[in-house]
C-alpha positions as CSV (number, residue, x, y, z in Angstrom):
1,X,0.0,0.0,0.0
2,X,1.3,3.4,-1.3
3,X,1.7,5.3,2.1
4,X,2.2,8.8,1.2
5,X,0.6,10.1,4.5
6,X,3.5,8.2,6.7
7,X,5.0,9.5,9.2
8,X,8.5,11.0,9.3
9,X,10.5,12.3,12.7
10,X,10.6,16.1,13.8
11,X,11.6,17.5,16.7
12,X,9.3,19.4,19.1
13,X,10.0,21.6,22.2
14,X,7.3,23.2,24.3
15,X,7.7,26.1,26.3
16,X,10.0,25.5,29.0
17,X,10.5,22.0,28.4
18,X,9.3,19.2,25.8
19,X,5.3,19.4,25.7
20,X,3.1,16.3,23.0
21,X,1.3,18.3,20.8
22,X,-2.6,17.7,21.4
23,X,-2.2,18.2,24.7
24,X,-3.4,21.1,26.8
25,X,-1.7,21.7,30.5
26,X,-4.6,22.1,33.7
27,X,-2.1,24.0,35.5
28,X,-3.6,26.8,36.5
29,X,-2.5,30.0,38.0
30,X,-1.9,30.0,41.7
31,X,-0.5,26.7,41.5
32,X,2.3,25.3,43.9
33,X,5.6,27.0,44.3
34,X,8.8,25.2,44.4
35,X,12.1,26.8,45.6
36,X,15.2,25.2,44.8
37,X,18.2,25.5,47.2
38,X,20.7,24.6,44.7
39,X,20.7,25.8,40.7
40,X,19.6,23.1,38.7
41,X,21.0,22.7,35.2
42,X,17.9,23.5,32.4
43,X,17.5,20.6,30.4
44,X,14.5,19.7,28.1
45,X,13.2,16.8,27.0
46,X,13.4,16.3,23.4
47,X,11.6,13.7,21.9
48,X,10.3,12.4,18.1
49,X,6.9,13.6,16.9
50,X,5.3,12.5,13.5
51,X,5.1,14.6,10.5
52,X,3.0,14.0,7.6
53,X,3.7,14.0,4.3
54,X,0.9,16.0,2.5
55,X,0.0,14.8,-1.2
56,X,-3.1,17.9,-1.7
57,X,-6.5,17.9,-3.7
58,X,-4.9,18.0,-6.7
59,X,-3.1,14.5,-6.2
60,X,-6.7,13.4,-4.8
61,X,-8.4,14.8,-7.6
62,X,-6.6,13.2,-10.1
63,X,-6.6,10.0,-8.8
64,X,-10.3,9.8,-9.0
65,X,-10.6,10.1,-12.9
66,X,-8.5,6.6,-13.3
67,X,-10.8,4.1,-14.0
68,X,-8.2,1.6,-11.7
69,X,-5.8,2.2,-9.7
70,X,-2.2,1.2,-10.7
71,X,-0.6,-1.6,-9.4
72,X,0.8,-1.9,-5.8
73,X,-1.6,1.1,-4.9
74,X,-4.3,1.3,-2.2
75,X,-7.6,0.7,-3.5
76,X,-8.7,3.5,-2.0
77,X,-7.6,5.3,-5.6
78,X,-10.8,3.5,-7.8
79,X,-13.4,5.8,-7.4
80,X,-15.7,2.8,-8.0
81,X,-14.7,0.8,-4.6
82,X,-15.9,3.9,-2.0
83,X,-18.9,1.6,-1.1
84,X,-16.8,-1.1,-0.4
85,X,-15.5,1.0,2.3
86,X,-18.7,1.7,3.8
87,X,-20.2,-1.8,3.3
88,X,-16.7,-3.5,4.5
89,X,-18.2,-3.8,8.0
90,X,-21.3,-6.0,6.5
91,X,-21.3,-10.2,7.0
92,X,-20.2,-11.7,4.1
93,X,-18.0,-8.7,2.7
94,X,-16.2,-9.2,-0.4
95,X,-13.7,-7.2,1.1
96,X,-13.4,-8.8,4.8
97,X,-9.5,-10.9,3.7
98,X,-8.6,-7.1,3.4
99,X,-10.2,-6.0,6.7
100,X,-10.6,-8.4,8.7
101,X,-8.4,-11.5,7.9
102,X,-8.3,-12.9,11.3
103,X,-11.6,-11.3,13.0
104,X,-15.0,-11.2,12.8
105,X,-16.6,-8.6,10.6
106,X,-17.8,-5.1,12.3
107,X,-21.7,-6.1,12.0
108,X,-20.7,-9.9,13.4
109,X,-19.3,-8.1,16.2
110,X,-22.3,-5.7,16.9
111,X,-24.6,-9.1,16.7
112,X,-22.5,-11.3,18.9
113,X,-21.6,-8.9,21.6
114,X,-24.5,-5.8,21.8
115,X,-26.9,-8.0,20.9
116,X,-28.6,-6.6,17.6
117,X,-30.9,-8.4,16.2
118,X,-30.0,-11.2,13.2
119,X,-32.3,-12.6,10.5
120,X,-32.6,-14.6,7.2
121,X,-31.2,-12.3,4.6
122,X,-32.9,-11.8,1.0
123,X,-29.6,-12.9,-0.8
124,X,-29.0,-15.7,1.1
125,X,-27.1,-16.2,4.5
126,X,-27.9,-14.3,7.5
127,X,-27.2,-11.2,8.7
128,X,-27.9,-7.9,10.6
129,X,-30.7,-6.4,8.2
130,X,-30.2,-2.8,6.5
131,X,-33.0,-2.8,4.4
132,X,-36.4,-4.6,5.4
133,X,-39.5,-3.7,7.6
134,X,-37.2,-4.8,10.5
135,X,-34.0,-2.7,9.7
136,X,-34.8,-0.4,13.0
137,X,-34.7,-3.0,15.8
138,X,-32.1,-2.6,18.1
139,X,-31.4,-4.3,21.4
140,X,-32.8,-0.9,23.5
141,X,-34.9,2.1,22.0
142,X,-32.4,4.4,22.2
143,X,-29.5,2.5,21.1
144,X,-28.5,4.1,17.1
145,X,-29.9,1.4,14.3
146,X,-27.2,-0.5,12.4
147,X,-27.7,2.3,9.5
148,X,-26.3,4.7,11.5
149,X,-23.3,2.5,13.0
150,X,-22.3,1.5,9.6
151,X,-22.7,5.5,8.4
152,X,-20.4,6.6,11.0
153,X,-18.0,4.1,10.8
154,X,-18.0,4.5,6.9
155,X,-17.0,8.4,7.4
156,X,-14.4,7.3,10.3
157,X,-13.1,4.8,8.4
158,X,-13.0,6.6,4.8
159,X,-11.3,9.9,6.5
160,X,-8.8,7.6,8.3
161,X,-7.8,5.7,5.3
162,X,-7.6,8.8,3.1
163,X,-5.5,10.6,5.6
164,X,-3.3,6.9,5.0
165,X,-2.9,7.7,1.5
166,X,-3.1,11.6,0.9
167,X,-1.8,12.9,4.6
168,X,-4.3,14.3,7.6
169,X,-4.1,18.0,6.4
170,X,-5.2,16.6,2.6
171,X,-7.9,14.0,4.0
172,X,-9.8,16.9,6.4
173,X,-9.6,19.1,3.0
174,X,-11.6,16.5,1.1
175,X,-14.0,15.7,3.4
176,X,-15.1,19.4,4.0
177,X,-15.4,19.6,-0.1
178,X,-17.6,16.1,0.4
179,X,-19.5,17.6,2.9
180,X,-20.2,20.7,1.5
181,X,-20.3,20.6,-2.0
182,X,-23.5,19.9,-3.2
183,X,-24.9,21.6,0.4
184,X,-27.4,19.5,2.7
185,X,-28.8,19.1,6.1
186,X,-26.6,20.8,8.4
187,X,-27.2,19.0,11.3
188,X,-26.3,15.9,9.1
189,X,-23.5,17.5,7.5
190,X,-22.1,18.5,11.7
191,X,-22.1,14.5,12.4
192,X,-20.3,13.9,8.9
193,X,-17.4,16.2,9.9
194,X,-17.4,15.3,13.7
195,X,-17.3,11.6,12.1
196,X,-14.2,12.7,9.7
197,X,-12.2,14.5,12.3
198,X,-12.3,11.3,14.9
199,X,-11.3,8.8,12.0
200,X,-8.5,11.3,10.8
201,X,-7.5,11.3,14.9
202,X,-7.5,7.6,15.1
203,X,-5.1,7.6,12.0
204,X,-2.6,10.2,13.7
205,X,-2.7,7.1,16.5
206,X,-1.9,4.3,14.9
207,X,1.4,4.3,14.4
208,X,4.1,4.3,11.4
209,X,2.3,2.9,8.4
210,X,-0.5,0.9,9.6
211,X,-2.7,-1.2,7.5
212,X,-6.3,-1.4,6.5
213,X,-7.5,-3.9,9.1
214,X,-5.1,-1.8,11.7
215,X,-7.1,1.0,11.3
216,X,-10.4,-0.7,10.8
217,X,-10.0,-2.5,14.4
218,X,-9.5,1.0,15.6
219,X,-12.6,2.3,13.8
220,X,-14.7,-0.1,15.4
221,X,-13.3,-0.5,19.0
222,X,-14.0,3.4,18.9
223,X,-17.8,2.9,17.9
224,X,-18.2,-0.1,20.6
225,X,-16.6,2.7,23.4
226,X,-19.5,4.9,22.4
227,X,-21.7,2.3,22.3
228,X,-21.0,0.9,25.8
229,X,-21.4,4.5,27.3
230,X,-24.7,4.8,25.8
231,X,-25.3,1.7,27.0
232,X,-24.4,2.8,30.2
233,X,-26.6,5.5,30.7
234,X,-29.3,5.5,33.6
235,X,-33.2,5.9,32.9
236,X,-33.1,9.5,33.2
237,X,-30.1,10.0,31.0
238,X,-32.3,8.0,28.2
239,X,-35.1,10.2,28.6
240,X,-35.7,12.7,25.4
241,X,-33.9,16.0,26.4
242,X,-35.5,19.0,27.4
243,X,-35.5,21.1,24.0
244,X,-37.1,17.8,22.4
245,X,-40.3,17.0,24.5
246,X,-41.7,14.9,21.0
247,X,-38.7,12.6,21.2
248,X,-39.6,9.1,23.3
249,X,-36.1,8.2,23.9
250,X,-32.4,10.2,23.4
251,X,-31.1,10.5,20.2
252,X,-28.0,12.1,20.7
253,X,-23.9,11.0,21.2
254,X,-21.9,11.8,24.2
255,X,-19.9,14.9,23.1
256,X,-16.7,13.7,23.1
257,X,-15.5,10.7,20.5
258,X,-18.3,9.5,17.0
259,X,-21.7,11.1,16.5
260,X,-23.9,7.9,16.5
261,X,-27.2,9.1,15.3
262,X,-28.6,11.1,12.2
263,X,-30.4,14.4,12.9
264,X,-33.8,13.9,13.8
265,X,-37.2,16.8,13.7
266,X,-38.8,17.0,17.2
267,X,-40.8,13.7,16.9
268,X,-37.5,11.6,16.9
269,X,-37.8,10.7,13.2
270,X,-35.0,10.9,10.8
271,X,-34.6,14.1,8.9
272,X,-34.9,13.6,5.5
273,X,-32.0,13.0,3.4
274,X,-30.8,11.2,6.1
């Protein structure tokens, strides 16, 4: 796989003393005071920090007018496989030796451990159902339906696997020109980007070149965290909010980490175009 978004070493110094970059001190003022008796030589810590290499729209751009990609190169090039991204989660995935060649699937995962329900699909097989009269059930009312797992894992996944290829700066670019260009819902358009960001995030975490199933284990382990603190929620915290009296149950993601659930009007029903 053509990694043009790996990392290379640079060198960063905080103020005062080697500080990672992402984080943000809680020292505040009026903190403790420390007098030394003795002077103490100033040293800093100096450590590595990743640097991406940047490839910009117009490598993106015109990579999507081949009709294939060229050989040795992620598949992430054919314009004609972005679905596979967002339906590699699905049982029976033509592209789970690529994703998952030692695991179970995203969607066998959701069944086995959280419990959502399984039936006879129309193509054969069995499977957790995306498109028949029973495509909303869900093991709890307020849980997200596996249409709107699979939606924000498609965005977490797509951003972080762009931001593989093209570099984290590139990949963010992109997905604001997906997001925007032709315009839609807003409030859909908020989860797409809040999706993009935390798959471009998970990227910047995994490491010196990681693969596709690297990164789609990550993807999904981050959707099951969310999951488990919805889950986690007490009666009153499932309750419909207070600016959304019509809604029977909440419909809305911790603030930190994926958005889980498409916009919905004030009867708790999907916006359209979602």
């Amino acid at each position: 796989m053509a990694q043009a978004g790996q990392h290379s070493p640079a060198v960063n110094l905080g103020a005062g003393g080697f500080q990672p970059a992402g984080l943000v001190s809680y020292f505040g003022d009026g903190g403790a005071t420390v007098t030394l008796e003795e002077p103490v030589e100033n040293t800093q810590e100096v450590t590595e920090e990743p640097e991406y290499t940047e490839r910009g729209l117009g490598s993106f751009i015109i990579d999507q007018f081949r009709s294939t990609p060229r050989e040795g190169e992620d598949f992430l090039l054919n314009k004609s496989m972005a679905n596979e991204i967002r339906h590699s989660g699905r049982t029976g995935s033509t592209t789970k030796d690529m994703f998952y060649p030692e695991g179970q699937t995203f969607f066998e995962r959701l069944a086995g451990e959280y419990n959502y329900p399984v039936e006879n699909l129309p193509a054969g097989g069995s499977g957790i159902n995306l498109y028949g009269k029973t495509r909303h059930l869900r093991p709890r009312e307020d849980m997200p339906t596996a249409q709107e797992l699979e939606d924000a894992r498609a965005h977490m996944l797509g951003s972080a696997l762009t931001a593989n290829q093209y570099g984290p700066e590139t990949a963010k670019k992109i997905g604001n020109i997906n997001e925007y260009i032709p315009p839609g819902n807003r409030e859909h358009r908020h989860m797409d980007l809040r999706n993009n960001a935390v798959g471009i995030d998970l990227f910047k975490k995994a490491g010196i070149n990681p693969s596709e199933d690297e990164l789609a284990v990550m993807v999904d382990n981050r959707i099951f965290e969310q999951l488990n603190i919805i889950l986690g929620r007490n009666i009153e915290e499932r309750d419909a909010p207070s600016n959304k009296s019509g809604w029977s149950r909440n419909f809305r993601s911790p603030e930190t980490g994926p958005d889980l659930y498409f916009p919905r009007d004030n009867s708790g029903y999907f916006l359209p175009g979602t």
